[in-house]
Residue frames relative to the residue before (quaternion, step in Angstrom):
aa qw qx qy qz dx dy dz
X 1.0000 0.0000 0.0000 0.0000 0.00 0.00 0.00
X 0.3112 -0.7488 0.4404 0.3853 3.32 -0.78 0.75
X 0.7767 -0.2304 0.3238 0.4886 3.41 -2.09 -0.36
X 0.5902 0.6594 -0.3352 0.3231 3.42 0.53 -1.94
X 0.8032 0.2632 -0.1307 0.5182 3.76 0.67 -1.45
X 0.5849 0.7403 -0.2257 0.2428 3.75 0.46 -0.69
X 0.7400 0.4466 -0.0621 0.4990 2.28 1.69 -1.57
X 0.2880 0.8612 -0.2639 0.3252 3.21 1.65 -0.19
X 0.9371 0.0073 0.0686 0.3421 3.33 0.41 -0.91
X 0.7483 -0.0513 -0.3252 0.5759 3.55 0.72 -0.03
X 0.4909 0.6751 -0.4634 0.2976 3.65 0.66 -0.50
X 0.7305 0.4504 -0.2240 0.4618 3.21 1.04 -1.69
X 0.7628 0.3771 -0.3326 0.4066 3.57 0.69 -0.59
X 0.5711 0.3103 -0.5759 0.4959 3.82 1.03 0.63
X 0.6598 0.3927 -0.4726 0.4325 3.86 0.58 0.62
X 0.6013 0.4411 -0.4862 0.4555 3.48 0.85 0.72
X 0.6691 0.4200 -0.4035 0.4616 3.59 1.29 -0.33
X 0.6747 0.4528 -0.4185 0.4056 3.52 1.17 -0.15
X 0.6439 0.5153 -0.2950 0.4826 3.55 0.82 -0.44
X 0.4240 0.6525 -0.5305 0.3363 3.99 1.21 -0.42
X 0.7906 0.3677 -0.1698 0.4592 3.82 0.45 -1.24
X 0.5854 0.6380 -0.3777 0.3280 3.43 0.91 -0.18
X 0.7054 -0.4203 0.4428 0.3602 3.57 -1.27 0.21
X 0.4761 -0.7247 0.3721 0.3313 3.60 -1.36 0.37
X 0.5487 0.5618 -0.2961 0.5437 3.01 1.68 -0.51
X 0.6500 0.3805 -0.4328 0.4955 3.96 0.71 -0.21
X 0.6438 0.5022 -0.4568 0.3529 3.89 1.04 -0.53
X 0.6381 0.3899 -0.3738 0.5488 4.04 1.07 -0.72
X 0.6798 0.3967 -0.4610 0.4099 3.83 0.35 -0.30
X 0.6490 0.3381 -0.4185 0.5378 4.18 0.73 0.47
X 0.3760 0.4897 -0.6454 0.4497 4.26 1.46 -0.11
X 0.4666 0.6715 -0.5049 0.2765 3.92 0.67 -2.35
X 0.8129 0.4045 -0.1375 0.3959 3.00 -0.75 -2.82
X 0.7970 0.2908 -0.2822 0.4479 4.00 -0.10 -0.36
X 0.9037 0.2319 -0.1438 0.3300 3.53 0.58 -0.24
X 0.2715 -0.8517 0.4063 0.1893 3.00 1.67 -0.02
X 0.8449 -0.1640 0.1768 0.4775 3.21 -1.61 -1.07
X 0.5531 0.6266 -0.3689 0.4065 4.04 1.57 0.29
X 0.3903 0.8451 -0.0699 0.3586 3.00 2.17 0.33
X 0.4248 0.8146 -0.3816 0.1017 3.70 0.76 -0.12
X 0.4867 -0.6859 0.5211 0.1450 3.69 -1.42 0.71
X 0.1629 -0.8213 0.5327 0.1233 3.71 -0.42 1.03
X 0.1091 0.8636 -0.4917 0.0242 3.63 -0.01 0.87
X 0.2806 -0.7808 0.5479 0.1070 3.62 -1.14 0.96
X 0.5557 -0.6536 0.3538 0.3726 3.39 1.65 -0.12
X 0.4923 0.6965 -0.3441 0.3926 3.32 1.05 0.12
X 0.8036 -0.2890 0.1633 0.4940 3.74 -1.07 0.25
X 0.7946 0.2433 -0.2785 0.4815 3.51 0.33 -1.36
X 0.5674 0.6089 -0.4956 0.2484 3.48 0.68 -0.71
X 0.6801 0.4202 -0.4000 0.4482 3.43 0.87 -1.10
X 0.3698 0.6905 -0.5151 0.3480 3.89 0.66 -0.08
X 0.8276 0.4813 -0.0242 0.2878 2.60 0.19 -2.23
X 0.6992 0.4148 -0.2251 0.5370 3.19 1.59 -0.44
X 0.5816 0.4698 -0.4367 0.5003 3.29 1.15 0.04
X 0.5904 0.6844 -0.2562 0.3425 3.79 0.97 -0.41
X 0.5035 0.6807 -0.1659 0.5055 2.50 1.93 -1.58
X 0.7463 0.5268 -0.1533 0.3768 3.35 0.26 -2.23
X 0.6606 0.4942 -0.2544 0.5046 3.84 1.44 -1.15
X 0.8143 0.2958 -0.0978 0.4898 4.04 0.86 -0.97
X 0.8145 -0.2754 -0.0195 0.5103 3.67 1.28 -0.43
X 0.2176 -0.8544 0.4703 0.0377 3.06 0.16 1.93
X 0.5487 0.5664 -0.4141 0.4546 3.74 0.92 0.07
X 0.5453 0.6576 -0.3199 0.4097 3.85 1.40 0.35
X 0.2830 -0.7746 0.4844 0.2920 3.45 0.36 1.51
X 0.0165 0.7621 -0.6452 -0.0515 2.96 -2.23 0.10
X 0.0500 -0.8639 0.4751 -0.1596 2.69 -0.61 1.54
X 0.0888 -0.8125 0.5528 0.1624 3.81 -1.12 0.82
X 0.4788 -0.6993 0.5042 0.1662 2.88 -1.31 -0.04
X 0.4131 -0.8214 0.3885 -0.0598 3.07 -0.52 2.62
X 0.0688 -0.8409 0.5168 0.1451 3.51 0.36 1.20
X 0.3718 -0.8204 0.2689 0.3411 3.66 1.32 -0.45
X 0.5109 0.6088 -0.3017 0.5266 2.71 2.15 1.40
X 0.4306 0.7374 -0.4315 0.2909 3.18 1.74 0.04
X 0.6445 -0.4834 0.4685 0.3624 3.57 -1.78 0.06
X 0.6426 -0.4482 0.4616 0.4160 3.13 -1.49 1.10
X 0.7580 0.4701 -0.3885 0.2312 3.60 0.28 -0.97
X 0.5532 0.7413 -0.2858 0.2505 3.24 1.49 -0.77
X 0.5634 0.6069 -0.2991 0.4741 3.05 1.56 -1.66
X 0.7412 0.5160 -0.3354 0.2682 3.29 0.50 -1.84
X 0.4516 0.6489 -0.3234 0.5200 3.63 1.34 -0.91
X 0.7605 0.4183 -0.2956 0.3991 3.41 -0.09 -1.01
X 0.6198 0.4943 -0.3612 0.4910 3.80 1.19 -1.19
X 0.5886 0.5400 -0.3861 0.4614 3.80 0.72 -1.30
X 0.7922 0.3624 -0.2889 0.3970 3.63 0.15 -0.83
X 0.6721 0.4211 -0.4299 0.4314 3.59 0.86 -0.20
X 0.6884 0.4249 -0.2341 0.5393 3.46 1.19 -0.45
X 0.4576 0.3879 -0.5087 0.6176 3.65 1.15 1.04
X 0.7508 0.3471 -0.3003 0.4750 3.71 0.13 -0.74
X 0.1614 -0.5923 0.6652 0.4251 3.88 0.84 -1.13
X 0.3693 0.7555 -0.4745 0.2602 3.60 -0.07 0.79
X 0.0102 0.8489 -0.5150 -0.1185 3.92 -0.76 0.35
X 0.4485 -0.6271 0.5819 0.2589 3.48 -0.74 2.04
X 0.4726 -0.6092 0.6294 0.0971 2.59 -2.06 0.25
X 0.1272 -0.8333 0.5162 0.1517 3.85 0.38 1.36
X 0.1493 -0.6547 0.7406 -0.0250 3.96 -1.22 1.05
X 0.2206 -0.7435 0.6238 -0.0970 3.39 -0.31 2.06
X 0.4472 -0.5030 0.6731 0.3066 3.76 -1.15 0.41
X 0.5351 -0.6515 0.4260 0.3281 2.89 -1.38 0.79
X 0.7368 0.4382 -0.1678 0.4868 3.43 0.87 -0.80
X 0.4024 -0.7463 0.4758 0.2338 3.75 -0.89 0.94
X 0.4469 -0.6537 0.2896 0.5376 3.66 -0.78 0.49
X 0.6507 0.3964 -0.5821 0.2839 3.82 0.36 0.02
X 0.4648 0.5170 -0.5751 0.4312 3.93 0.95 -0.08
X 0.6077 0.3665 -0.4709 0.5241 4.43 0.11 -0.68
X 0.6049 0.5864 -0.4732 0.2575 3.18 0.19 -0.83
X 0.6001 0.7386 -0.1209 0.2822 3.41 1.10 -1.72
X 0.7871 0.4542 0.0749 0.4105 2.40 1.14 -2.39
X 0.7785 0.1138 -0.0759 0.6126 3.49 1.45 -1.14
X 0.6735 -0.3466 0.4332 0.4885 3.72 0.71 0.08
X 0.4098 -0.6410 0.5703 0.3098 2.97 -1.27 0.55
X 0.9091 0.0959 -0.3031 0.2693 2.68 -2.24 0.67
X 0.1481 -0.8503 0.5050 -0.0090 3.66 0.94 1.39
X 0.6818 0.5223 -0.4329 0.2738 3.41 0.37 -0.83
X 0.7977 0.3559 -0.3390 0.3494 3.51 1.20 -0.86
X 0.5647 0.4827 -0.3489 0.5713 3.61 1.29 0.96
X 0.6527 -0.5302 -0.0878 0.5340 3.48 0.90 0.32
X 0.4618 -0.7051 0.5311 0.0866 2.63 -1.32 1.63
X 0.6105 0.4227 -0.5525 0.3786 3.66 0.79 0.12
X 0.7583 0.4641 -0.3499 0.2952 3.45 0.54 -0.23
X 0.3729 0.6829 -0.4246 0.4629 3.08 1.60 0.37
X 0.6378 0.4724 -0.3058 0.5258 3.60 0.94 -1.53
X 0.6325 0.4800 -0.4968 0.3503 3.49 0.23 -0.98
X 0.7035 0.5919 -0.3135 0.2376 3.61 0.73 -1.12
X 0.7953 0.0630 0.0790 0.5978 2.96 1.04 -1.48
X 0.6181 0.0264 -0.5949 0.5132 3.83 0.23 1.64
X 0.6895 0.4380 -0.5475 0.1815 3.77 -0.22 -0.52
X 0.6165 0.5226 -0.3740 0.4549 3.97 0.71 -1.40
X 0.6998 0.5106 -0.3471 0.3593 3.77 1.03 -0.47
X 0.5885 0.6754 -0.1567 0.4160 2.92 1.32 -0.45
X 0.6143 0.4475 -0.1725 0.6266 2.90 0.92 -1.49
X 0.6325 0.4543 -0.4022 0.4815 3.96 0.47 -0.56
X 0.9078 0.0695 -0.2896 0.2954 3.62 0.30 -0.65
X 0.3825 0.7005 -0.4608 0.3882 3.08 1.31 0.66
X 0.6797 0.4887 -0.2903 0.4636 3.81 1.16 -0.35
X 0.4739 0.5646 -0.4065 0.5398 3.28 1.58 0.83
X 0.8444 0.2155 -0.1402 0.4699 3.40 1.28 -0.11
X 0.2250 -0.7885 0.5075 0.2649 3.74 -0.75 0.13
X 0.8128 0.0271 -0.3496 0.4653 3.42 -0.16 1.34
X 0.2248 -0.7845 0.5590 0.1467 3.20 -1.11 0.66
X 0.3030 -0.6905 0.5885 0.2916 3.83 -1.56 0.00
X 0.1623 -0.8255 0.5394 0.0361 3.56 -1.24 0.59
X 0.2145 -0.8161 0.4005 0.3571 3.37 -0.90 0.27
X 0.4078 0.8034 -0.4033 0.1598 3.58 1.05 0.21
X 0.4434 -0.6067 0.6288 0.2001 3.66 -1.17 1.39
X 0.6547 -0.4002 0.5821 0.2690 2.97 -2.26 0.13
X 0.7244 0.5015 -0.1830 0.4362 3.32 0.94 -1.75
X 0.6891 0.5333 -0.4075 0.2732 3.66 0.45 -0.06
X 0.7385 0.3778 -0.1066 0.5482 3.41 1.58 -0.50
X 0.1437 -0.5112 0.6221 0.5753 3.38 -0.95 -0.78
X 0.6688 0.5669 -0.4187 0.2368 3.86 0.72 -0.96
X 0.5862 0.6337 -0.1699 0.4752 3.42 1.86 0.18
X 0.5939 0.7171 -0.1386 0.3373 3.16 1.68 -0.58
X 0.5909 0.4304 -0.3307 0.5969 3.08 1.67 0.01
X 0.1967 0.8572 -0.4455 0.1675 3.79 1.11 -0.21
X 0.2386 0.8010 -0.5454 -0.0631 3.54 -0.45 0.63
X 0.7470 -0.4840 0.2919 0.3499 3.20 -1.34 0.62
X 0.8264 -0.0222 -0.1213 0.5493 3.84 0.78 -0.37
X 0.0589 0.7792 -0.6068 0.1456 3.94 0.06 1.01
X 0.4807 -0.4649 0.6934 0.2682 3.07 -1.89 0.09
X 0.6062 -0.5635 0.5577 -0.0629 2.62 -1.76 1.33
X 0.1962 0.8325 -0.5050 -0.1157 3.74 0.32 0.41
X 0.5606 0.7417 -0.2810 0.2379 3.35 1.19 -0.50
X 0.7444 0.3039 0.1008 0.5859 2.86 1.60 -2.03
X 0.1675 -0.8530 0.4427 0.2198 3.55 2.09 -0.23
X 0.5611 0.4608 -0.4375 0.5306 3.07 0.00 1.85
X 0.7417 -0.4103 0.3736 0.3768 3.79 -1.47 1.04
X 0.1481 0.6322 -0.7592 0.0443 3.81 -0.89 0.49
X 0.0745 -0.6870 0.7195 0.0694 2.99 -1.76 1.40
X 0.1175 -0.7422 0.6556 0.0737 2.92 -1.11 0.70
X 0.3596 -0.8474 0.3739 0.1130 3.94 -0.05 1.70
X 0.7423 0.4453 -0.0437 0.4987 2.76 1.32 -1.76
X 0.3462 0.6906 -0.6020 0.2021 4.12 0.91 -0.22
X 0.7118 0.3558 -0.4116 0.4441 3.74 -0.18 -0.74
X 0.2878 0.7207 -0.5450 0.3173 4.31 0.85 -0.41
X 0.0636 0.5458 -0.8041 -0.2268 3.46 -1.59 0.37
X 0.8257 -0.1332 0.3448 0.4261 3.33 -2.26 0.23
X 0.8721 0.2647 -0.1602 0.3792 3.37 -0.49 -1.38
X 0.6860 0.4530 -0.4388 0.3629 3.67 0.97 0.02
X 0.3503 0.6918 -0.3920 0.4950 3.47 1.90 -0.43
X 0.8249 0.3153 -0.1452 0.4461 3.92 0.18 -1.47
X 0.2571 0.6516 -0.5104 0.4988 3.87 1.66 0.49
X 0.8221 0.4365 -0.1457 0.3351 3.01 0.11 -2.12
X 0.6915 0.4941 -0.3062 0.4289 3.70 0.64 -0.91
X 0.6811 0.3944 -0.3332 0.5191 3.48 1.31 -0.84
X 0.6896 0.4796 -0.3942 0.3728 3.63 0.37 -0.47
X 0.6164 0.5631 -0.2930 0.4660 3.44 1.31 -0.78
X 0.0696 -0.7723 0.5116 0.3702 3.34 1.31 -1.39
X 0.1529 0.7706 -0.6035 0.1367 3.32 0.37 1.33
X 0.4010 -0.7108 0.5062 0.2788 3.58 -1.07 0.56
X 0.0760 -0.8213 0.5545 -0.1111 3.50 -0.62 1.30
X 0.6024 -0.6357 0.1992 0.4397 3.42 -0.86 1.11
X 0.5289 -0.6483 0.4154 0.3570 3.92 -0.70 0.32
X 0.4515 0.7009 -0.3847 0.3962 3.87 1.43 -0.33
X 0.4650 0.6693 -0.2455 0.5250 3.49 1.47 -0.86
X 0.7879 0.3609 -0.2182 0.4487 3.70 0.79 -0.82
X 0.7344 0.1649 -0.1702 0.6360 3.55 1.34 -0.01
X 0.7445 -0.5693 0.1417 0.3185 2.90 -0.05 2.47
X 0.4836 0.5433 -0.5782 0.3698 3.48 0.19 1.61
X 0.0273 -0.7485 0.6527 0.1139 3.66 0.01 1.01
X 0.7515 0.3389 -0.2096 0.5258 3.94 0.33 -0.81
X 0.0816 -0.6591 0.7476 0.0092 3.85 -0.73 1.19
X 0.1147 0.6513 -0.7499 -0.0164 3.24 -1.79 0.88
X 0.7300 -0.2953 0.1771 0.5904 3.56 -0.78 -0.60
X 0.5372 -0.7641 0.2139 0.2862 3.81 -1.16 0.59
X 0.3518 0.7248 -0.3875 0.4481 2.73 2.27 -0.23
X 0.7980 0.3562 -0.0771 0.4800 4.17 0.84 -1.41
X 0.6715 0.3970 -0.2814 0.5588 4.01 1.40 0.28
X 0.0705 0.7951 -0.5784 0.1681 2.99 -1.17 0.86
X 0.6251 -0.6190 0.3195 0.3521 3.61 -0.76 1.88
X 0.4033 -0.6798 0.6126 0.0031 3.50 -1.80 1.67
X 0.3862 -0.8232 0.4058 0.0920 3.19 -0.72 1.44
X 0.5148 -0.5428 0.3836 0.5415 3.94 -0.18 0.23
X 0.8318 0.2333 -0.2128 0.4565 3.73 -1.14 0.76
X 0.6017 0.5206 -0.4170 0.4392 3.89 1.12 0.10
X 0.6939 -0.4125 0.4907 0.3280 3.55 -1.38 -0.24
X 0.6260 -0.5773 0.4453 0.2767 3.04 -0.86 1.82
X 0.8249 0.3050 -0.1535 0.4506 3.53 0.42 -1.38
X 0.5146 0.6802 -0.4605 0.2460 3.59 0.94 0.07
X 0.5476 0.4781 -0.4356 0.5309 3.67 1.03 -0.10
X 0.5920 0.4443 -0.4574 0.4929 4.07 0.79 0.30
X 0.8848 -0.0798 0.0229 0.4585 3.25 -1.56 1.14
X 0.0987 0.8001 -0.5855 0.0846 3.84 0.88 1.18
X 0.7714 0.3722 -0.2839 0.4311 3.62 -1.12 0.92
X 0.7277 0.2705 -0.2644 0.5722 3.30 1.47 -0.07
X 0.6652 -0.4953 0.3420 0.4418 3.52 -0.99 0.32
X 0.5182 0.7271 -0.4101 0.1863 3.38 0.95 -1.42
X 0.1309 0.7446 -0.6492 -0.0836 3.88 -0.72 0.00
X 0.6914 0.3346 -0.3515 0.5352 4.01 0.85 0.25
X 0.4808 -0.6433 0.5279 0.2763 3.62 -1.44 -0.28
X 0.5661 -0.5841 0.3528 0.4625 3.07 1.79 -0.66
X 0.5370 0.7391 -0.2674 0.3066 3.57 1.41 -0.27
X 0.6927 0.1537 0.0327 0.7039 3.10 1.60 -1.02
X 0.4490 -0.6894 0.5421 0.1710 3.72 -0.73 1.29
């Protein structure tokens, strides 16, 4: 039987109750020791990601990472991404939609996202996903409890039903201010949008700057109900 299924059900769930209390750096060093090179980091460049990749780079730098290039992100994002491969000497892994934006464009009109944005995501992060996630059997994340409620059950090792496959999530028990400890003490280079009231970055066409006293996630997809992309259930 493979890992992919095995791991499914009781193994994984005495290594989610042992790993629940445990450090983040002991939860990716047992993803490492059990999954090896079947192993991969999903990063959007944001706060924890750059954590998670510096953690990575300190305990197993041979763990690919890769995001996923909707070809709508902020200028700053890219630049973030270059800074971090040239801190680490390292080389993400870009996961294009299959379709360019003048082929959607073609297909659904232009500027889909502001008519429905879920089917934009579906177009150009979920089908990507799902494509390069079925190249591996467990993945890492950077998503907290505290950023959602749809996030609030997060646990550090779960099954995947969506993408059927290991999801860690290191950082779930993280608050905000222990995330921006780590980046400053580490001196990790994180995207500079972060400094002028963007905690959540997504694409720039669908984000937009968070006022004191609103919802972390309210500067995502504002005006529509939507508060996920679909990546994480």
């Amino acid at each position: 039987m493979s890992i992919r299924h095995s791991m499914k059900d009781e193994e994984l769930q005495i290594a989610a109750y042992r790993l629940e209390a445990k450090p983040a750096q002991d939860v990716l060093v047992w993803a490492m020791e059990h999954y090896g090179s079947s192993l991969v980091l999903a990063s959007s460049f944001g706060a924890e990601d750059v954590v998670l990749i510096d953690m990575l780079q300190r305990l197993a730098p041979t763990v690919p990472v890769f995001y996923l290039d909707t070809n709508k992100h902020f200028t700053e994002t890219y630049e973030t991404r270059d800074r971090l491969q040239e801190r680490y000497g390292a080389a993400f892994i870009q996961v294009l939609p299959k379709l360019t934006l003048e082929e959607q464009a073609s297909r659904h009109g232009d500027e889909l996202w502001q008519r429905d944005p879920n089917l934009c995501c579906q177009i150009r992060k979920v089908e990507p996903l799902e494509r390069i996630l079925a190249n591996y059997q467990a993945w890492v994340t950077g998503i907290r409890r505290e950023q959602s409620p749809t996030r609030a059950h997060a646990k550090k090792v779960e099954w995947d039903e969506k993408f059927n496959l290991v999801k860690f999530n290191p950082l779930a028990d993280w608050t905000q201010s222990q995330v921006w400890e780590y980046i400053h003490d580490h001196d990790v280079p994180y995207n500079p949008l972060h400094d002028n009231h963007y905690p959540s970055i997504g694409c720039s066409v669908c984000t937009r700057q968070v006022m004191p006293g609103e919802d972390p996630r309210a500067g995502r997809w504002a005006g529509f109900t939507k508060t996920e992309c679909g990546l994480h259930k």
